[in-house]
Biopython code that builds the backbone (N, CA, C, O; Angstrom):
import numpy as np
from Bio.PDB.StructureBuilder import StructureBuilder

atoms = [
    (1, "UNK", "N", (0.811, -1.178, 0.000)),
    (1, "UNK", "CA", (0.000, 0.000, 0.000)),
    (1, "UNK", "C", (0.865, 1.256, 0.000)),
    (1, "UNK", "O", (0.218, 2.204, -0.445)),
    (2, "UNK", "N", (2.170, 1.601, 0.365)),
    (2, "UNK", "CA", (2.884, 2.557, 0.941)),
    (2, "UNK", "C", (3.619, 2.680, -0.605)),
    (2, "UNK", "O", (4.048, 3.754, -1.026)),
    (3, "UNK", "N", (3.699, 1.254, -1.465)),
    (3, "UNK", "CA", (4.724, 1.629, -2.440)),
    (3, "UNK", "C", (3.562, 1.990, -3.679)),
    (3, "UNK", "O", (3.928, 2.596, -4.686)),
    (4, "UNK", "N", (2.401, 1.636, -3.530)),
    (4, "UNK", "CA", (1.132, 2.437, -4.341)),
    (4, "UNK", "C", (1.375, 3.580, -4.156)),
    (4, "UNK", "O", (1.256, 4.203, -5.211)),
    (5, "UNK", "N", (1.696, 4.265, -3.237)),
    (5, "UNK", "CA", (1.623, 5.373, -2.757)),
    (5, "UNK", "C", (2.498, 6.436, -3.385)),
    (5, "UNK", "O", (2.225, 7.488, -3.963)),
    (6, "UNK", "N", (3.747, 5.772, -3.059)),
    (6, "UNK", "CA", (5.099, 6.381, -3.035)),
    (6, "UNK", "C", (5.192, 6.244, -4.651)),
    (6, "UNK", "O", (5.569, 7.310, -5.138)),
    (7, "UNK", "N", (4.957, 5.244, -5.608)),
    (7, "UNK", "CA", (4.594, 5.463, -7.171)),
    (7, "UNK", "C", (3.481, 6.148, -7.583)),
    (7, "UNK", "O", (3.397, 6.051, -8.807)),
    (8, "UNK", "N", (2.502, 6.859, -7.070)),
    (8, "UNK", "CA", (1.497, 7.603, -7.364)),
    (8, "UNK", "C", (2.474, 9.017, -7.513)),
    (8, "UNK", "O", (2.648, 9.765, -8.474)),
    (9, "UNK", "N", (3.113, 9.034, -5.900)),
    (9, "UNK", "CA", (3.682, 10.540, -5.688)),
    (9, "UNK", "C", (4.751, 10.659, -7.032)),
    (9, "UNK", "O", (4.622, 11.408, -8.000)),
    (10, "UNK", "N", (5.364, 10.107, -6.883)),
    (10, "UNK", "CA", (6.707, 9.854, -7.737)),
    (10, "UNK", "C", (6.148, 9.710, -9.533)),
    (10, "UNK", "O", (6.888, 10.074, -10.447)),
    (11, "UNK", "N", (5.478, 9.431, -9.651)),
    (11, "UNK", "CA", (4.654, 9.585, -11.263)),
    (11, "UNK", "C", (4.177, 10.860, -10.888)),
    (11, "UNK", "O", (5.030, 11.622, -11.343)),
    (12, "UNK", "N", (3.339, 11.518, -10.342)),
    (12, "UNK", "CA", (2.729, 12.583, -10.184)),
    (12, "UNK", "C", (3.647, 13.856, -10.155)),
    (12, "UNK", "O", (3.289, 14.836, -10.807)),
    (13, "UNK", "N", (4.936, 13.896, -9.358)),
    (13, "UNK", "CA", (6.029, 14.822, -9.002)),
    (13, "UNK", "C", (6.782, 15.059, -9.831)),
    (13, "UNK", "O", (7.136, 16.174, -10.217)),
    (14, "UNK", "N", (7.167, 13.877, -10.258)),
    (14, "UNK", "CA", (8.363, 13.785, -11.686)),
    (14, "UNK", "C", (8.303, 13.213, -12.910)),
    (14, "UNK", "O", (8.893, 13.675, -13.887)),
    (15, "UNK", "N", (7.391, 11.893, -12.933)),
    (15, "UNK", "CA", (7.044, 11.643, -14.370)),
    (15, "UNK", "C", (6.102, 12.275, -15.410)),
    (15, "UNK", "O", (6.467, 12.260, -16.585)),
    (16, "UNK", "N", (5.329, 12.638, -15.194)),
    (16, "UNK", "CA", (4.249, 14.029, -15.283)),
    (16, "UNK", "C", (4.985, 15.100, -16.120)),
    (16, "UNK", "O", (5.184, 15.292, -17.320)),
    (17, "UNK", "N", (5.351, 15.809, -14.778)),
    (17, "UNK", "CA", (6.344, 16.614, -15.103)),
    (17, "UNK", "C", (7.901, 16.508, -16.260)),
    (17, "UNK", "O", (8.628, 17.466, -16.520)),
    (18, "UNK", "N", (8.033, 15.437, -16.653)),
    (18, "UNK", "CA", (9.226, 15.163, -17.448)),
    (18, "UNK", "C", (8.627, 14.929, -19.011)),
    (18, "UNK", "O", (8.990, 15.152, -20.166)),
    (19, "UNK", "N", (7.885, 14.547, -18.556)),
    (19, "UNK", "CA", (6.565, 14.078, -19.783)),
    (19, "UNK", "C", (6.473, 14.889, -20.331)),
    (19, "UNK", "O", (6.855, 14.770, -21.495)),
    (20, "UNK", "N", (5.922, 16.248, -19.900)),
    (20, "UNK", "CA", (5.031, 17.419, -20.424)),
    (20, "UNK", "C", (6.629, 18.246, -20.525)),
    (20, "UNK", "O", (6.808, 19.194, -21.288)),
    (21, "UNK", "N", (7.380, 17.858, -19.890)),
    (21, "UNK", "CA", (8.734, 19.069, -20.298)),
    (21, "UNK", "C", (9.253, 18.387, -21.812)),
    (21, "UNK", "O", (9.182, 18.938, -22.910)),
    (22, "UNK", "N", (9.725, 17.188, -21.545)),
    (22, "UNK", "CA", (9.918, 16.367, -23.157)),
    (22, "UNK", "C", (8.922, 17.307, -23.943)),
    (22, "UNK", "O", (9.301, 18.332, -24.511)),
    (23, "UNK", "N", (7.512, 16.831, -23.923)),
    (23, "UNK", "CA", (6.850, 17.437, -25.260)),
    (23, "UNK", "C", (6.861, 18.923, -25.655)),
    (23, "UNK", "O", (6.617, 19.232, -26.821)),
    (24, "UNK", "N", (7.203, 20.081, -24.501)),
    (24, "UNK", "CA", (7.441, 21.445, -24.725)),
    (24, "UNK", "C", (8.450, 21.316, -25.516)),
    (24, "UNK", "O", (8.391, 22.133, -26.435)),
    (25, "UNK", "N", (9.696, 20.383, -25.570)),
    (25, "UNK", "CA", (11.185, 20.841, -25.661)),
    (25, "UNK", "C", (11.323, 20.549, -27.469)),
    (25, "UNK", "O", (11.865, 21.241, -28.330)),
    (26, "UNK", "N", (10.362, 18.833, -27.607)),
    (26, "UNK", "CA", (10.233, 18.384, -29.174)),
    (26, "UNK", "C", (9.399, 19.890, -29.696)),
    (26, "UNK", "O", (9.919, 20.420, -30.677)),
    (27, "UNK", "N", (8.424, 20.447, -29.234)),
    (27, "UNK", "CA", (7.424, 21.444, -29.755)),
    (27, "UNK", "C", (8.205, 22.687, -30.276)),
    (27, "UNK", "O", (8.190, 23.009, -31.464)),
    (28, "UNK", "N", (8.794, 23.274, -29.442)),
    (28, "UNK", "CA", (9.816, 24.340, -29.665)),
    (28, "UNK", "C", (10.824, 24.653, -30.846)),
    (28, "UNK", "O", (11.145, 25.590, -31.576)),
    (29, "UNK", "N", (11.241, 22.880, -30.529)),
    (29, "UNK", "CA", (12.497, 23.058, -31.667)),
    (29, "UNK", "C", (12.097, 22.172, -32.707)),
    (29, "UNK", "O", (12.974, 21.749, -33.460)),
    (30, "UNK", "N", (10.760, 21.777, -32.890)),
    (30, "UNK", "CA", (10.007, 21.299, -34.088)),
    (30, "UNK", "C", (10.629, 20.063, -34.564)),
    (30, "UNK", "O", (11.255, 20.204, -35.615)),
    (31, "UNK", "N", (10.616, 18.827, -34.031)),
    (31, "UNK", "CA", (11.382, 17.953, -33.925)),
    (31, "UNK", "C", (10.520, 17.197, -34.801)),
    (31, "UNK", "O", (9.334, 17.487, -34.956)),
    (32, "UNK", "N", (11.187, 16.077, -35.468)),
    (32, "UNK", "CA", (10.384, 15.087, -36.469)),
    (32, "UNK", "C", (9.476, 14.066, -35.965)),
    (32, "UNK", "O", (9.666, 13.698, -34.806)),
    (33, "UNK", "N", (8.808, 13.700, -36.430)),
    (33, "UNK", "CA", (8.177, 12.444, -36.347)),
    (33, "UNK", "C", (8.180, 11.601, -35.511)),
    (33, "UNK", "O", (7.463, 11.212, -34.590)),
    (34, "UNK", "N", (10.053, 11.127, -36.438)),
    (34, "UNK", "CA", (10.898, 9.717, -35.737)),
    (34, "UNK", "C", (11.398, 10.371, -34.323)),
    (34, "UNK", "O", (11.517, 9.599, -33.371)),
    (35, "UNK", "N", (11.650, 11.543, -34.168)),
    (35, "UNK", "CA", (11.967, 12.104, -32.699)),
    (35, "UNK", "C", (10.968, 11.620, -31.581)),
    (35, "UNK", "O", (11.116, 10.783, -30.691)),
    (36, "UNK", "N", (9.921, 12.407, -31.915)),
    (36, "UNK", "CA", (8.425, 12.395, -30.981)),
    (36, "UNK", "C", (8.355, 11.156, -30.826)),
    (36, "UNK", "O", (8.432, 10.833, -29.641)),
    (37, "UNK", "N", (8.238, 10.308, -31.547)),
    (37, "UNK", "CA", (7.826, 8.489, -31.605)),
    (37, "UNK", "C", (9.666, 7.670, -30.359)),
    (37, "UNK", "O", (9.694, 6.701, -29.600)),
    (38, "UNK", "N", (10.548, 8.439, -30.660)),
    (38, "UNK", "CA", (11.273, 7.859, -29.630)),
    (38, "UNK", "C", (11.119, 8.068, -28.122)),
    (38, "UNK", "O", (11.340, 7.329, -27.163)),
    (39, "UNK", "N", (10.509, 9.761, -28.272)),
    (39, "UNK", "CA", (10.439, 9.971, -26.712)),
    (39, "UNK", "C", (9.488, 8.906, -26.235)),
    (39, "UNK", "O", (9.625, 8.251, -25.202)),
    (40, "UNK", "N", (8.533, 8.812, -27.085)),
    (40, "UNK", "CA", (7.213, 8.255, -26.546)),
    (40, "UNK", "C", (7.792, 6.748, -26.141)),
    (40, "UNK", "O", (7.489, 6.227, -25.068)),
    (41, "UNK", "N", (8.574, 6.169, -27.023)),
    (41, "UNK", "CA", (9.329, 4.898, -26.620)),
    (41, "UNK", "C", (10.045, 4.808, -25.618)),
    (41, "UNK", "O", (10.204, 3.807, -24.919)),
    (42, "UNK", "N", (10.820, 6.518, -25.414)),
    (42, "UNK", "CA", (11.764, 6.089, -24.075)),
    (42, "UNK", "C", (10.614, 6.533, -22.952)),
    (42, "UNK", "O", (10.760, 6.030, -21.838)),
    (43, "UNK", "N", (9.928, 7.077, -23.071)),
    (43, "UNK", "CA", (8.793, 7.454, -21.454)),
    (43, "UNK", "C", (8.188, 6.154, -20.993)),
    (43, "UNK", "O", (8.358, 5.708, -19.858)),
    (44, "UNK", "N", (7.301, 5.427, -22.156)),
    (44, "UNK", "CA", (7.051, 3.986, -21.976)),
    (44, "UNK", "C", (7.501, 2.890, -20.856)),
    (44, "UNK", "O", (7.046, 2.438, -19.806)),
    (45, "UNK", "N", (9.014, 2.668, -21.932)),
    (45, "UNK", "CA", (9.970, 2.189, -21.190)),
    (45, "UNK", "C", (10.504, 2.443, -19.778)),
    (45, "UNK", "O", (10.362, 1.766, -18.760)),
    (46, "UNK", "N", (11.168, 3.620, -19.985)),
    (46, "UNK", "CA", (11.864, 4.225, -18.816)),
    (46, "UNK", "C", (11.065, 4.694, -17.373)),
    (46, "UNK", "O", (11.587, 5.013, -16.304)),
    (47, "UNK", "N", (9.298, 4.607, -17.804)),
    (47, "UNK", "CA", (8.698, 4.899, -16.861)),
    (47, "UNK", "C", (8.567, 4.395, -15.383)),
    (47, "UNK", "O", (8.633, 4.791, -14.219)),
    (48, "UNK", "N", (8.252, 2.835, -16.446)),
    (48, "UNK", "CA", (7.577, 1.619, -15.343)),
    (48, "UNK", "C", (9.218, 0.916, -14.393)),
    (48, "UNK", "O", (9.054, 0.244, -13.375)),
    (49, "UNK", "N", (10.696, 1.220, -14.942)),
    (49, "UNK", "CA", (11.919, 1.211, -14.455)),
    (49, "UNK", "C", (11.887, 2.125, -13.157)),
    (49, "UNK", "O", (11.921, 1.832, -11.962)),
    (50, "UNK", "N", (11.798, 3.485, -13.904)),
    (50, "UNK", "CA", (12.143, 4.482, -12.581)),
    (50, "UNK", "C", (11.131, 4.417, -11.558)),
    (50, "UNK", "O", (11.580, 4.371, -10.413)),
    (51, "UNK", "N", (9.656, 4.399, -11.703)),
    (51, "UNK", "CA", (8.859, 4.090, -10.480)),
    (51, "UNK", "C", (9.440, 3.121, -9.841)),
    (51, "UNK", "O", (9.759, 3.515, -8.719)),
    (52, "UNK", "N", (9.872, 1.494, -10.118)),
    (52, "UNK", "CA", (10.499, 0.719, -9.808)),
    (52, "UNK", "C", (11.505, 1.085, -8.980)),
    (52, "UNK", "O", (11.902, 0.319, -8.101)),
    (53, "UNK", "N", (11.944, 2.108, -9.144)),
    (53, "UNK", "CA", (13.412, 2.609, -8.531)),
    (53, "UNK", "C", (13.216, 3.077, -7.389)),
    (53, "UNK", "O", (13.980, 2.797, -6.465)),
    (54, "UNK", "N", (12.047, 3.961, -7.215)),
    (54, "UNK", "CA", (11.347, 4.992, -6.320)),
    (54, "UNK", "C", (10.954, 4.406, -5.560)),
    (54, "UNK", "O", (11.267, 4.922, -4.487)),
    (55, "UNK", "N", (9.963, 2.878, -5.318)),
    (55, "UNK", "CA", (9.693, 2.452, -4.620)),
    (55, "UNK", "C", (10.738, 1.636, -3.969)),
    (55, "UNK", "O", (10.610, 1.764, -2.752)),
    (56, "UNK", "N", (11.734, 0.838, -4.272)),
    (56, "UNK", "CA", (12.693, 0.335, -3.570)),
    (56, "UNK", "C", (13.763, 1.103, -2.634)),
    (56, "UNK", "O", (14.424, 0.982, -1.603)),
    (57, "UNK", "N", (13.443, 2.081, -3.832)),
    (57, "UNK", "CA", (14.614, 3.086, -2.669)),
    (57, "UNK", "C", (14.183, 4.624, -2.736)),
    (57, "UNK", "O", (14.370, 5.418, -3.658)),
    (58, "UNK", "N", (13.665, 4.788, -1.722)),
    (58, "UNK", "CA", (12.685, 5.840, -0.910)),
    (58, "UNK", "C", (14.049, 7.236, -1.035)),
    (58, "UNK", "O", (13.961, 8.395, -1.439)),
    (59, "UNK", "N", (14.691, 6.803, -0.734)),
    (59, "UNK", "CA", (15.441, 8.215, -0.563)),
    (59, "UNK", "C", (15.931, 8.877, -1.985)),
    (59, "UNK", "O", (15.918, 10.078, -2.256)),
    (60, "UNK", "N", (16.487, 7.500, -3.056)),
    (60, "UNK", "CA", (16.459, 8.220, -4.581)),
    (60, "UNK", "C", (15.034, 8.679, -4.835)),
    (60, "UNK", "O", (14.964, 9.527, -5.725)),
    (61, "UNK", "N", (14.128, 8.406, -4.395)),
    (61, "UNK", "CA", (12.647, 8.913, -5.317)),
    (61, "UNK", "C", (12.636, 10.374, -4.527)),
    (61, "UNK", "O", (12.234, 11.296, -5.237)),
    (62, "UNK", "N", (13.077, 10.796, -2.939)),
    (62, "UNK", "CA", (12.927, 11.858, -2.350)),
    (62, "UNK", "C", (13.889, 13.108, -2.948)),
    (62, "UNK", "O", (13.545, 14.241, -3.283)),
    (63, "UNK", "N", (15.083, 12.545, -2.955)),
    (63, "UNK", "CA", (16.162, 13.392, -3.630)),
    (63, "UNK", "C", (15.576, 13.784, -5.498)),
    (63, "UNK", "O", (15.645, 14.875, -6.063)),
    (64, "UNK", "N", (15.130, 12.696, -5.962)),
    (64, "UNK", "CA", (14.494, 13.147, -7.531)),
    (64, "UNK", "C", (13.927, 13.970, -7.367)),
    (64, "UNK", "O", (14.311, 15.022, -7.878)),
    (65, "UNK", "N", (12.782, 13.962, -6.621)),
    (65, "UNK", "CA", (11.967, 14.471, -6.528)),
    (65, "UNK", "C", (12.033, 16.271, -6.104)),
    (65, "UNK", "O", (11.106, 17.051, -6.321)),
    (66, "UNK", "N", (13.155, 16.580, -5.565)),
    (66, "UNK", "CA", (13.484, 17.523, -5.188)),
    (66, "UNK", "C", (14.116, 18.179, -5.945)),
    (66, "UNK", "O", (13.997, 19.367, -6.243)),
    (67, "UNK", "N", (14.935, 17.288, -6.343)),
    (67, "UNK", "CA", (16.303, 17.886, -7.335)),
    (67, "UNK", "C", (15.233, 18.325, -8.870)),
    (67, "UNK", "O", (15.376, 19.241, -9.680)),
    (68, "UNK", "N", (14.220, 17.268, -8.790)),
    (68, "UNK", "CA", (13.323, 17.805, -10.718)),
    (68, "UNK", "C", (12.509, 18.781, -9.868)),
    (68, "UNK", "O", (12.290, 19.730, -10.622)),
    (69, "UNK", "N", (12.052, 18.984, -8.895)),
    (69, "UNK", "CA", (10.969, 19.972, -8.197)),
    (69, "UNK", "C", (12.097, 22.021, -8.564)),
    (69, "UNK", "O", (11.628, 23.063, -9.020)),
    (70, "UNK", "N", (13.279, 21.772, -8.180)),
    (70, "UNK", "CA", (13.610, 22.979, -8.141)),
    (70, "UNK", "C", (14.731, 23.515, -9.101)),
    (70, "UNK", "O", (15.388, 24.541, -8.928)),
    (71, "UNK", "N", (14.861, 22.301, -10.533)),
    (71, "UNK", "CA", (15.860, 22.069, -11.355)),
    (71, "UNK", "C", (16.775, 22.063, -11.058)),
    (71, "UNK", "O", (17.518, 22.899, -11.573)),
    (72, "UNK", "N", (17.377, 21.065, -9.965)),
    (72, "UNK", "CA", (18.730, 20.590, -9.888)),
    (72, "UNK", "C", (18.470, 19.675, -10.759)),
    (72, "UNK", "O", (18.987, 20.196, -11.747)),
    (73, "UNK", "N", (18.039, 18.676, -11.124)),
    (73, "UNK", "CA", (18.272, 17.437, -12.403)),
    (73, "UNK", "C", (17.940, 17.966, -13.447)),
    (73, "UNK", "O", (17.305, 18.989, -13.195)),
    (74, "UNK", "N", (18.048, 17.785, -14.525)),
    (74, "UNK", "CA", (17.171, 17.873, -15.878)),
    (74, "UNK", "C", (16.677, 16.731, -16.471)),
    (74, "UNK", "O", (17.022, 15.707, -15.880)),
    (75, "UNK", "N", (16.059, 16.584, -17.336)),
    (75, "UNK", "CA", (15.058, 15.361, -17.655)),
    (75, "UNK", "C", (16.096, 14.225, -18.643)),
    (75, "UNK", "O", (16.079, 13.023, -18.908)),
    (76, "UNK", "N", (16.876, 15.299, -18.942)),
    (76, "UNK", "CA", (17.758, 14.121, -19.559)),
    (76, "UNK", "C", (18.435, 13.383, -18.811)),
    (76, "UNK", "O", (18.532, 12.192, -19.106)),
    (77, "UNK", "N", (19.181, 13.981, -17.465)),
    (77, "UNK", "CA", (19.618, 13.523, -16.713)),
    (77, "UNK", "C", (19.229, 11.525, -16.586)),
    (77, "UNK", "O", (19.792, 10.472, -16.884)),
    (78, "UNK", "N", (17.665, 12.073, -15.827)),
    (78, "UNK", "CA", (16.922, 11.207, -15.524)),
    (78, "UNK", "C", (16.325, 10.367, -16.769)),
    (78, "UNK", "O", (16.149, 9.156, -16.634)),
    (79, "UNK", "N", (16.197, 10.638, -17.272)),
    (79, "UNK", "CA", (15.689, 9.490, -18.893)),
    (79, "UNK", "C", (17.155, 8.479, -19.320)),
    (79, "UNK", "O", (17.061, 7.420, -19.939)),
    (80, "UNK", "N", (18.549, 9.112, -18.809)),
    (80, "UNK", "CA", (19.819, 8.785, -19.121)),
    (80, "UNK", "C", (19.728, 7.195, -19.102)),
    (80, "UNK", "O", (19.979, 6.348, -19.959)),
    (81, "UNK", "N", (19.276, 7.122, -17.804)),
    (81, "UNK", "CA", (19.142, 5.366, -16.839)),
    (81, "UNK", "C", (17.934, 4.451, -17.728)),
    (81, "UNK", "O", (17.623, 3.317, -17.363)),
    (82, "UNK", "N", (17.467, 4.951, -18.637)),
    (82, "UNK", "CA", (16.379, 4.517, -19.065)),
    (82, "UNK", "C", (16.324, 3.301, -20.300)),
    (82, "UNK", "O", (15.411, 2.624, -20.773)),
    (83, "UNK", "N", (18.057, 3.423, -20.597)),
    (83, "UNK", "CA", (18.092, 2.331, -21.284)),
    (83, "UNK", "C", (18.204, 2.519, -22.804)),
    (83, "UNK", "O", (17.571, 3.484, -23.234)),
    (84, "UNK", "N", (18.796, 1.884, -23.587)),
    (84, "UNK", "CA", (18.721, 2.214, -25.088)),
    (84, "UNK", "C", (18.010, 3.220, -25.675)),
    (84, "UNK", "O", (18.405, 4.161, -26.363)),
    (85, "UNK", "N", (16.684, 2.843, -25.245)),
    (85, "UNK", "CA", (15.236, 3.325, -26.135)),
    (85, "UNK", "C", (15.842, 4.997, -25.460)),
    (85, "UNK", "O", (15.067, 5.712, -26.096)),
    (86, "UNK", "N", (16.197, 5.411, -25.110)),
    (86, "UNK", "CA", (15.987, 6.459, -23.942)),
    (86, "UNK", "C", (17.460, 7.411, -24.942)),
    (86, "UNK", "O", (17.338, 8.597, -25.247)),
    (87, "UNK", "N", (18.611, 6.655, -25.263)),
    (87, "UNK", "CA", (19.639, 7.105, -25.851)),
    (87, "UNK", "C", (19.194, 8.305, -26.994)),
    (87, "UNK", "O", (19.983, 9.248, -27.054)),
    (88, "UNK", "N", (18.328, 8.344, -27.657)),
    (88, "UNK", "CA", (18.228, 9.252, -29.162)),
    (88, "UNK", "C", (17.857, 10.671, -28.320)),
    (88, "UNK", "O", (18.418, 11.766, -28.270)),
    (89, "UNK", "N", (16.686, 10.145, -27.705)),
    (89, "UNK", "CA", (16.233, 11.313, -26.800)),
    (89, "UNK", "C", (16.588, 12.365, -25.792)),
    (89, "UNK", "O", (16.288, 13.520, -25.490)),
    (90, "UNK", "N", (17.960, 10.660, -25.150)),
    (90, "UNK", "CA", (18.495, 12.344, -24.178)),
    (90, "UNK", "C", (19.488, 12.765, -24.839)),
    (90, "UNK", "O", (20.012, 13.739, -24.299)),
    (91, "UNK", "N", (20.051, 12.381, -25.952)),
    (91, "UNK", "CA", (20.993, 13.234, -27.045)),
    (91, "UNK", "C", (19.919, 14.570, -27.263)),
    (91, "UNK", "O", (20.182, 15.609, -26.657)),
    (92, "UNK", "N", (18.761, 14.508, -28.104)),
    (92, "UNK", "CA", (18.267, 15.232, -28.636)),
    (92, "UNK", "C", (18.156, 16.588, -26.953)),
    (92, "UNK", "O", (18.640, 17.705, -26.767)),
    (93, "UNK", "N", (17.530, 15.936, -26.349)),
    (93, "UNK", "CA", (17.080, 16.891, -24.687)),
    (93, "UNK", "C", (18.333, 17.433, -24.535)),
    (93, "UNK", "O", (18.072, 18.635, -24.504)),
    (94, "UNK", "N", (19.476, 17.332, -24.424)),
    (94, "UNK", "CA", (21.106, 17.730, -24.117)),
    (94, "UNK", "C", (21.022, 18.253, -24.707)),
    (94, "UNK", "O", (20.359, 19.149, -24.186)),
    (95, "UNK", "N", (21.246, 18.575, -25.881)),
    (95, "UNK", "CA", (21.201, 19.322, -26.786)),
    (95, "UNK", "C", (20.859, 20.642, -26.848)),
    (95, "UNK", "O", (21.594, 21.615, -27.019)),
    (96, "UNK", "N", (19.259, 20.570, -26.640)),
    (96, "UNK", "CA", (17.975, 21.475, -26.456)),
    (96, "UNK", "C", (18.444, 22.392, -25.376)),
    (96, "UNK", "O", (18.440, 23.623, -25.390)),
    (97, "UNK", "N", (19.012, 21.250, -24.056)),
    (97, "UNK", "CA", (19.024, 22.501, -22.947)),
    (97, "UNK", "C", (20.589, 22.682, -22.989)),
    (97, "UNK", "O", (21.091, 22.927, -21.892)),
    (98, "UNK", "N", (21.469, 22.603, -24.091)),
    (98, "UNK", "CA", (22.602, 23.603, -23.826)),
    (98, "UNK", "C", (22.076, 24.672, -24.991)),
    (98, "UNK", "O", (22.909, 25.577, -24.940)),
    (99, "UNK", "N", (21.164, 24.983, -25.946)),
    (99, "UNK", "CA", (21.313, 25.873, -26.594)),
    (99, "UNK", "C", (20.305, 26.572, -25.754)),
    (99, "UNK", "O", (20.231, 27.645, -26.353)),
    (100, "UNK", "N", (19.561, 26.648, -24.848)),
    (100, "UNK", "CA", (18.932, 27.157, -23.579)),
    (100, "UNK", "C", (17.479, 27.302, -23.967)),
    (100, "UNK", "O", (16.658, 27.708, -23.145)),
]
sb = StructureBuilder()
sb.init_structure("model")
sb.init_model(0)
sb.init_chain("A")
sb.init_seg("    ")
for serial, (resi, resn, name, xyz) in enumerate(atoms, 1):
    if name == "N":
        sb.init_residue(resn, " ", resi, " ")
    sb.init_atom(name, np.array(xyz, "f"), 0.0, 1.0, " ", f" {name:<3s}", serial, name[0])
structure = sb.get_structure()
């Protein structure tokens, strides 16, 4: 019940939020197709991992949560761990947030 919980908060705090920052960032810089269709592959993926993460270990989901709450992390950061599918995207996100 506590790790229902603690993956509600943790989707709600930071996946949410990374979600809707990804799609501002493809929107902006008018990204293709095959772009949009990877994020959507690495959020998928990388989602049901990092909740996974959050619930086992309470203090990485507290520190995420803080660090994406006041932009100490950036989303690429966090999509980094996400595995292959996740690679095109946080190239493309790196990218995005060094040209600001």
């Amino acid at each position: 019940m506590l790790s229902d919980f603690l993956a509600s908060v943790f989707s709600a705090l930071v996946l949410d939020p990374v979600q809707a920052e990804v799609r501002q960032t493809l929107e902006r810089a008018g990204a293709s197709i095959e772009v949009v269709q990877q994020s959507t592959d690495c959020l998928s993926t990388a989602g049901p991992v990092l909740v996974r993460q959050a619930v086992d270990d309470p203090w990485w989901a507290t520190t995420t949560i803080v660090g994406m709450t006041i932009g100490y992390q950036q989303p690429s950061e966090l999509l980094a761990s996400g595995g292959p599918a996740c690679q095109p995207i946080v190239q493309f996100l790196t990218t995005a947030e060094a040209q600001g």
